[in-house]
C-alpha positions in Angstrom: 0.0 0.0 0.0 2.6 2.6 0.4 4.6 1.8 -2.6 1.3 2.3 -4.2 0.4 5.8 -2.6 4.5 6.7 -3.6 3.6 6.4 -7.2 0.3 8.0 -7.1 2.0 11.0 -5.5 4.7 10.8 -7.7 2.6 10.6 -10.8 0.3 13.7 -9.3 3.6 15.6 -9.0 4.9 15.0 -12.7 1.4 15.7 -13.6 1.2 19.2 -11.7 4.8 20.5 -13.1 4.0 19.2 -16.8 1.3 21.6 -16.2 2.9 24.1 -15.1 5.3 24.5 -18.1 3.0 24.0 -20.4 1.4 27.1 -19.1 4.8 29.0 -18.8 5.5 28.0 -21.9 2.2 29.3 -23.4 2.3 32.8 -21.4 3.2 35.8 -23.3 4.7 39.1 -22.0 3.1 42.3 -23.5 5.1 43.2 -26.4 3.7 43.6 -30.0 0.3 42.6 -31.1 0.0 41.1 -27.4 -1.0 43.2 -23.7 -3.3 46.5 -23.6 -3.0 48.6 -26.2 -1.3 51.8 -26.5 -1.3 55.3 -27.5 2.0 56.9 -27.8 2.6 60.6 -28.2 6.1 61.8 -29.9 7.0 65.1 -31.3 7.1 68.8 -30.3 5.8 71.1 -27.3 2.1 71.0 -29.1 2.2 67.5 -28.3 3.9 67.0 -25.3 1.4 68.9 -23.1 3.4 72.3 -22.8 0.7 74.9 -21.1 -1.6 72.3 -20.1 -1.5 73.2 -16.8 -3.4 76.3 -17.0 -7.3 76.5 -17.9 -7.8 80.2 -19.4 -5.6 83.2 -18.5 -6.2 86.1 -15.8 -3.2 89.1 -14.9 -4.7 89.8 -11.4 -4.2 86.2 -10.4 -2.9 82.9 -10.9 -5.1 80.9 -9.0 -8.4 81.2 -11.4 -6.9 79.2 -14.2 -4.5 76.7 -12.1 -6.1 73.4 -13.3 -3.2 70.9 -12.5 -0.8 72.6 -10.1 2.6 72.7 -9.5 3.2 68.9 -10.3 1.3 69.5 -14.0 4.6 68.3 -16.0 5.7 65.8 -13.3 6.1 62.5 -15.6 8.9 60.3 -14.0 8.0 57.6 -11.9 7.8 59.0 -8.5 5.6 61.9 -9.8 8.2 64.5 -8.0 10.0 65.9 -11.2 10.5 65.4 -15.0 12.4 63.0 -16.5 13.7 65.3 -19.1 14.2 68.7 -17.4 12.1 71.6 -19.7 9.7 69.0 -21.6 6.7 70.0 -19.6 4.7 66.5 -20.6 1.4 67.4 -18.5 -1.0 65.3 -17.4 -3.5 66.5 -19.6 -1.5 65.7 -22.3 -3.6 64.1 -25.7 -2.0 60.4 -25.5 -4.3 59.6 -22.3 -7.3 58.6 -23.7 -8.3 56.1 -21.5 -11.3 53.3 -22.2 -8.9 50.6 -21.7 -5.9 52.2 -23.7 -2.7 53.0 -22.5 -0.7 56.3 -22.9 2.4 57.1 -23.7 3.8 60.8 -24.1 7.5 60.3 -25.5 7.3 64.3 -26.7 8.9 67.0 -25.3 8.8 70.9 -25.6 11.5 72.4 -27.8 12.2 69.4 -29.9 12.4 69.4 -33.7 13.4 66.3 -36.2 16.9 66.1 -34.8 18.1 66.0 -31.0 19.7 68.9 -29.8 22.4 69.4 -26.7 23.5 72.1 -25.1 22.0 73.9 -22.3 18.8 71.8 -22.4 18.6 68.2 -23.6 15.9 67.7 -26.4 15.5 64.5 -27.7 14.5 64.5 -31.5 13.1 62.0 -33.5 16.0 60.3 -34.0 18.2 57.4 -32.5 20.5 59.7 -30.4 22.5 58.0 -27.8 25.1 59.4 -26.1 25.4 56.4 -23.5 24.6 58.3 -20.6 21.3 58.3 -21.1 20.1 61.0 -23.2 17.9 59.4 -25.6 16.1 60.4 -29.3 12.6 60.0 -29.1 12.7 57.3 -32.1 15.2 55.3 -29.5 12.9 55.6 -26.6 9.8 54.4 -28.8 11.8 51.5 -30.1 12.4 50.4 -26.5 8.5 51.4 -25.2 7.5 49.5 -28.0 9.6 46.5 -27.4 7.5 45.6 -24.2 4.0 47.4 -24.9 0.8 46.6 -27.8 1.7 50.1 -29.6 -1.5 50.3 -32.0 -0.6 54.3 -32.7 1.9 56.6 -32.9 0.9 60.4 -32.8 3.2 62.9 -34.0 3.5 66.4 -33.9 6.6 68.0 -35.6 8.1 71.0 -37.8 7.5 73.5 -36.0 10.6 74.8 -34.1 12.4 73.7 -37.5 10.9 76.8 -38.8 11.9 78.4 -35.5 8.4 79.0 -34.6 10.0 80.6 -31.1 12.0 83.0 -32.4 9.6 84.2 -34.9 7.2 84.8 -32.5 9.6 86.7 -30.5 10.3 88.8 -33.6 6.2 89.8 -34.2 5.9 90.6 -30.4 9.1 92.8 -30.2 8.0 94.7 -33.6 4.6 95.4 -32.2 6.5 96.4 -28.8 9.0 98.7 -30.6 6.9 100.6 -33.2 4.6 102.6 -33.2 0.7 102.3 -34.8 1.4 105.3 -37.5 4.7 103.3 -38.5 4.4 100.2 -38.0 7.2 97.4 -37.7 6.2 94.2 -39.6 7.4 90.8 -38.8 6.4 89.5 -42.2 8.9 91.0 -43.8 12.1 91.1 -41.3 14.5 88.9 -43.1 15.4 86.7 -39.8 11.6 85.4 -40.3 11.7 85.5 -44.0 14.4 83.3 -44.1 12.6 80.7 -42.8 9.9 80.6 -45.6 12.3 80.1 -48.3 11.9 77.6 -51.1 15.3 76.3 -50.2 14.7 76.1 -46.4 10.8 74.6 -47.1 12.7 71.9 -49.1 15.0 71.2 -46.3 12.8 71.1 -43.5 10.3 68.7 -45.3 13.0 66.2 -46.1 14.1 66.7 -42.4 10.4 65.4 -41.3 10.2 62.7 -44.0 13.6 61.5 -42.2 11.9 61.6 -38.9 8.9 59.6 -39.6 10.6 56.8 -41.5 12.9 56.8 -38.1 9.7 56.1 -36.4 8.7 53.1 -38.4 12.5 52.2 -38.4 12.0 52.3 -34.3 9.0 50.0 -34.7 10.2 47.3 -37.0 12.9 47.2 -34.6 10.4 46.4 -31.6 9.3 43.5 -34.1 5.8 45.3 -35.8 5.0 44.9 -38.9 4.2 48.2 -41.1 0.2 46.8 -41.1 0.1 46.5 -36.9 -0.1 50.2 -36.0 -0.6 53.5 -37.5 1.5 56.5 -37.7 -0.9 59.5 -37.1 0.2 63.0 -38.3 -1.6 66.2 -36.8 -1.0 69.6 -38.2 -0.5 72.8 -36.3 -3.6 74.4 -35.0 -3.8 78.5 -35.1 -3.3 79.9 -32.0 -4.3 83.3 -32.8 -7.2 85.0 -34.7 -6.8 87.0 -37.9 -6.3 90.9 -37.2 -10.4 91.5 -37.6 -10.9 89.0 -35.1 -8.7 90.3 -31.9 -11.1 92.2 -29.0 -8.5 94.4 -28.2 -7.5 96.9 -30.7 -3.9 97.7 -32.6 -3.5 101.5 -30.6 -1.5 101.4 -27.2 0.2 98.3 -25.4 -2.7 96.6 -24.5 -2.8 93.7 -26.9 0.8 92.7 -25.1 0.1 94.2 -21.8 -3.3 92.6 -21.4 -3.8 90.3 -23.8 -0.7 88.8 -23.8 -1.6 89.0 -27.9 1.5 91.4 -29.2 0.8 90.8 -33.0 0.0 93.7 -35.5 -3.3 93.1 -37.5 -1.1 92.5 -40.7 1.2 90.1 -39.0 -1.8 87.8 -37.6 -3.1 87.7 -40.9 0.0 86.6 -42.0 1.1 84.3 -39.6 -2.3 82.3 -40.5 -2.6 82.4 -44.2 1.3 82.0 -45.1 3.6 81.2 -42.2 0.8 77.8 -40.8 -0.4 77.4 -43.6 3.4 76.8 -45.5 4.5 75.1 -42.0 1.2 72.4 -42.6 2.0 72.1 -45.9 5.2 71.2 -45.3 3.9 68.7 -42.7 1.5 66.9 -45.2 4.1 67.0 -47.9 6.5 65.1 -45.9 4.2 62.6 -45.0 3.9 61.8 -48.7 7.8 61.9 -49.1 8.3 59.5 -46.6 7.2 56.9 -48.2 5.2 55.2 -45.3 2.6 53.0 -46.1 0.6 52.9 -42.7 -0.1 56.5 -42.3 -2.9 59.1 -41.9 -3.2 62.8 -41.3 -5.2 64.4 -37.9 -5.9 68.0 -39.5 -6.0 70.3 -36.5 -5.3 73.8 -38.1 -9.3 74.9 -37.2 -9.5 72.7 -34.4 -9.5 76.2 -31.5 -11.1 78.8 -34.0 -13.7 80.8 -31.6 -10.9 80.0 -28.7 -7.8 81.4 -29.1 -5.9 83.8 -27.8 -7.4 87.2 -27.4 -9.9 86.4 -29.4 -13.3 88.0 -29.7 -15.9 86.0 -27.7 -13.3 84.5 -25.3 -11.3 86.4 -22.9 -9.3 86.6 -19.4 -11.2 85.6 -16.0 -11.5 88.9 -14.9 -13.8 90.4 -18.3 -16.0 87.2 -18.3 -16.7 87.6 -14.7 -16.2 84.2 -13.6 -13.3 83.2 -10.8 -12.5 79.7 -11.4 -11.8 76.9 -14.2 -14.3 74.4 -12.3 -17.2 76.3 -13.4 -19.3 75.3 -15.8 -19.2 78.5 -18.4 -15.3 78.5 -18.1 -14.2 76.1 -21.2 -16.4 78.3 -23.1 -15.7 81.6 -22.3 -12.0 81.4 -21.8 -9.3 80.6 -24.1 -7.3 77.7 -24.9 -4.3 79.2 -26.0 -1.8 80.5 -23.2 -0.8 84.1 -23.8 2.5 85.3 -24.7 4.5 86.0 -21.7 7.7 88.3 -21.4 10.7 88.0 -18.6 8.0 89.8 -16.2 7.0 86.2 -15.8 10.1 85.3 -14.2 9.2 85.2 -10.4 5.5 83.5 -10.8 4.5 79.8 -11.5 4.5 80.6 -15.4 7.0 80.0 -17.9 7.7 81.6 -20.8 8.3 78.6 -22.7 4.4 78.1 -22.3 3.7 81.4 -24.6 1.1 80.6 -27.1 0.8 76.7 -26.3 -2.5 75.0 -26.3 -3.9 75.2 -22.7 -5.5 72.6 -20.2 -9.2 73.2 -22.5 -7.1 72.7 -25.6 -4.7 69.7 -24.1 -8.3 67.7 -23.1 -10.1 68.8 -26.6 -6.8 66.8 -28.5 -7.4 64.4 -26.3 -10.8 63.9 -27.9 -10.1 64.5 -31.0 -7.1 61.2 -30.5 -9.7 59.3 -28.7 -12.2 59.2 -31.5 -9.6 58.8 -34.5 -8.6 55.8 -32.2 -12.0 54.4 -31.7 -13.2 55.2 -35.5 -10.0 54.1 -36.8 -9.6 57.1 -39.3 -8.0 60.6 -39.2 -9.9 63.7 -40.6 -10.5 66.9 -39.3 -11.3 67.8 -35.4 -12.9 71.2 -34.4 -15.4 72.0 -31.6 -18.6 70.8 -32.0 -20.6 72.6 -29.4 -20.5 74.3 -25.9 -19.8 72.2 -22.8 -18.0 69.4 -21.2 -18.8 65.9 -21.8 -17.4 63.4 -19.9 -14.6 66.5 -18.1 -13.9 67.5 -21.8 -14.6 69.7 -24.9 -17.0 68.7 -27.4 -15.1 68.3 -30.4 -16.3 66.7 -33.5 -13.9 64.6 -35.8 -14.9 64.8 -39.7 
């Protein structure tokens, strides 16, 4: 009897462990096509999240549009800093779109095709490694796609390759420094000029072609094939109205002082019909130059029209009447682009880098816009599609 009840445990046992590794052996870790799928975000500051900490805009007070606090860009793992210094990826960043799907913001605030060093560390889309580290965005996807179900890739790039920064600083210091019966255009200063040349247009395109074929370089490394995710393109939305369409008028400092808007008419009109416009173009030309065959195009240049900054409509806390971003009238009645700030923010919780970023409304209404190309499994174009929250965000339709 015991020799029998040996083998019967014995057998039990070989039984149990047979078992066991045939379900090790049948496990899979998440990696591609397998684990919860993912949204990942890569690209420039109107990606990242840059400005989404503030809801709206007010000059006697901080506290009215303060939506996410001092921790808004805190993204490494203990939630007590950033893991790159100055990329300001906020928590109300587009890539977090929820239902089930992972996020993923890889961007950062500053970048353009190519990772630059210097003062601040920004990681292009590239596979810059300097060993210590520092990282290219196309490097960091290849190794977050390695281990995660990537199903899209959102992009947002070109921008500071046309030195979108410095030609905004150029527009505000001509309206600063001129006065309204002889006025200083930017249009035609030939530090921004440059910038719109044929030459430099065919540069920068080829520079973004490069970058996305980096990105599907990146994810055939991980092991996806072209067909098992989509790269998704969006184009620059306009962050400020054409000239007829500012509330505060050309005459005195007021549109810088107050409105945080320093643009003369002529230049707004520009910087909408000619400088976004050619920086779009650019965008959707490259798309087409690169070759990729898994690709589609989010068109976002309308997306904040009746919201941006200094707008008519819209405007700062203090001339709607209302004293906080929790009530309900706020989303609509304030805007969604941060104003342009000046070294008199130095000393307050702002940051000049946020100038003329889409805010926390904005952030939240990309969000929706990701969400829905996600869930419809198309691109197209995303603008607002009525007053109001729903479900804590803009209603934004996607066409």
């Amino acid at each position: 009897m015991k020799i029998h009840r040996s083998s019967s445990v014995a057998s039990a046992f070989l039984l149990t462990a047979a078992a066991l590794v045939v379900s090790t052996s049948t496990a899979h870790a998440d990696g591609p096509g397998a684990g919860t799928p993912y949204v990942v975000s890569v690209g420039d500051s109107y990606i990242s999240g840059e400005a989404g900490r503030w809801a709206g805009s007010s000059n006697n007070s901080e506290t009215p549009a303060d939506a996410l606090g001092a921790h808004a860009y805190h993204d490494n793992a203990a939630g007590t800093g950033e893991t790159i210094p100055k990329c300001h990826r906020s928590r109300s960043a587009e890539a977090y779109i929820g239902g089930g799907v992972g996020g993923m913001n890889l961007a950062c605030s500053g970048a353009s095709t190519g990772t630059t060093t210097g003062d601040d560390f920004k990681p292009g889309l590239d596979f810059y490694d300097d060993g210590n580290g520092h990282l290219g965005q196309a490097k960091l996807l290849q190794q977050f796609a390695a281990t995660h179900n990537v199903k899209l890739v959102v992009v947002s790039i070109g921008g500071n390759d046309f030195n979108f920064a410095s030609i905004v600083t150029s527009c505000v210091t001509d309206f600063l420094t001129s006065p309204t019966w002889f006025k200083d255009y930017c249009k035609d200063d030939s530090s921004v000029v440059a910038n719109f040349t044929t030459a430099n247009i065919t540069a920068v395109r080829a520079r973004i072609a490069t970058s996305f074929q980096n990105l599907r370089t990146a994810m055939r490394n991980a092991g996806y094939a072209d067909n098992a995710w989509t790269l998704q393109v969006q184009t620059y939305p306009s962050p400020i109205p054409a000239g007829s369409g500012f509330r505060y008028g050309e005459s005195g400092y007021g549109r810088q002082n107050t409105g945080g808007c320093g643009f003369w008419n002529a230049d707004a009109d520009w910087a909408n019909s000619t400088a976004l416009a050619t920086i779009n173009n650019t965008v959707r030309a490259a798309v087409g130059q690169s070759g990729l065959s898994n690709t589609r195009i989010l068109e976002l240049q309308s997306a904040f029209n009746g919201r941006r900054l200094c707008e008519s409509g819209v405007g700062l806390y203090e001339e709607t009447g209302l004293s906080s971003w929790t009530q309900p009238a706020a989303v609509d009645r304030t805007e969604w682009i941060n104003q342009i700030r000046t070294v008199t923010t130095i000393g307050s919780d702002y940051f000049i880098q946020e100038s003329l970023h889409p805010n926390y409304w904005a952030q939240l209404a990309l969000r929706s816009c990701i969400r829905q190309s996600y869930t419809l499994n198309h691109a197209g174009t995303c603008t607002i599609a009525g007053p109001g929250l729903l479900n804590g965000e803009p209603r934004m339709s996607l066409s």
